[in-house]
C-alpha positions in Angstrom: 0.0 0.0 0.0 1.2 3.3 -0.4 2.4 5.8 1.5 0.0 9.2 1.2 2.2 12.2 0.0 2.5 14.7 2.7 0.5 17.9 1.7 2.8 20.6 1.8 1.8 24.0 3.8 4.1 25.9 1.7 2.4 27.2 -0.6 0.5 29.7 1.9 1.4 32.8 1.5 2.6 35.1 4.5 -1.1 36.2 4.7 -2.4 33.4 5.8 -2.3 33.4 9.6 0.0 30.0 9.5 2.2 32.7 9.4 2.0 33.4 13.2 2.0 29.5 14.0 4.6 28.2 16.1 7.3 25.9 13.5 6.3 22.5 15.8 2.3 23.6 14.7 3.3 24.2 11.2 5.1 21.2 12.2 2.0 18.8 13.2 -0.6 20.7 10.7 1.3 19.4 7.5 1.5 15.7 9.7 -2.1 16.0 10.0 -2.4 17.0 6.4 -0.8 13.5 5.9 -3.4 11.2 7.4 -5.6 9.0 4.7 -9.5 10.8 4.6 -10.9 9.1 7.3 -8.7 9.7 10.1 -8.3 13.6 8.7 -12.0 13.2 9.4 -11.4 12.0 12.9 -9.5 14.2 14.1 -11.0 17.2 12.8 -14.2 16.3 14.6 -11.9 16.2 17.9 -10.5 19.8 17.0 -14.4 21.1 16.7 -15.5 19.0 19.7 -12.7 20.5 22.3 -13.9 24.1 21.1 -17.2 23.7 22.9 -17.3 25.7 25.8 -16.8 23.9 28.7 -19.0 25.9 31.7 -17.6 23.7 34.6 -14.7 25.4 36.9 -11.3 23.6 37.5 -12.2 22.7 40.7 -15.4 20.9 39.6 -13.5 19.1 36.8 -10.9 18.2 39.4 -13.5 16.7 41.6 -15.0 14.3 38.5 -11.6 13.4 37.7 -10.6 12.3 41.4 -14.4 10.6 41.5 -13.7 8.8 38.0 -10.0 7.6 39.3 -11.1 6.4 42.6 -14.1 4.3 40.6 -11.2 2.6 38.9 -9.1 2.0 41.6 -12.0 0.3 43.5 -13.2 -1.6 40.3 -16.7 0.0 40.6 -15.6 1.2 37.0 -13.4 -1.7 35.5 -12.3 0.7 32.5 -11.9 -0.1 28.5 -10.0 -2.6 27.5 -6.7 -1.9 24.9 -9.6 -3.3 22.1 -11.9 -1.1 23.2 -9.8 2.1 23.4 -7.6 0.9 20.2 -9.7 -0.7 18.0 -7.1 -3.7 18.0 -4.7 -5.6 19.5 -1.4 -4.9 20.5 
């Protein structure tokens, strides 16, 4: 199978506000820009999802996390599986 050719960010011009982008962003857009369709896909919908507003403070997010963690340690949450977070095995 073949590799998909990396889609090159160079030919922006120095309008385009890459052009205030730290080099490791450039860096990881032009990686992104590499992934097959579907994945590009994917991860986009991530991007757009962790843009909604998120109306809880730190310290209530703190709180669920400590809850959620002490679930797992007491197995009233057993957690995913490396399947079920992966999609495969290792």
């Amino acid at each position: 199978m073949a590799v998909p050719a990396v889609k090159s960010l160079a030919h922006l011009n120095a309008q385009d506000s890459l052009r205030v982008m730290a080099l490791s962003s450039i860096f990881l857009a032009e990686e992104a820009l590499s992934l097959p369709p579907e994945q590009r896909a994917e991860l986009a919908k991530l991007l757009t999802e962790s843009l909604r507003e998120d109306r809880r403070t730190d310290d209530e997010i703190r709180a669920e996390l400590q809850r959620r963690f002490a679930d797992l340690k007491s197995g009233r949450d057993n957690g995913l599986s490396f399947e079920q977070t992966f999609g495969s095995k290792a």
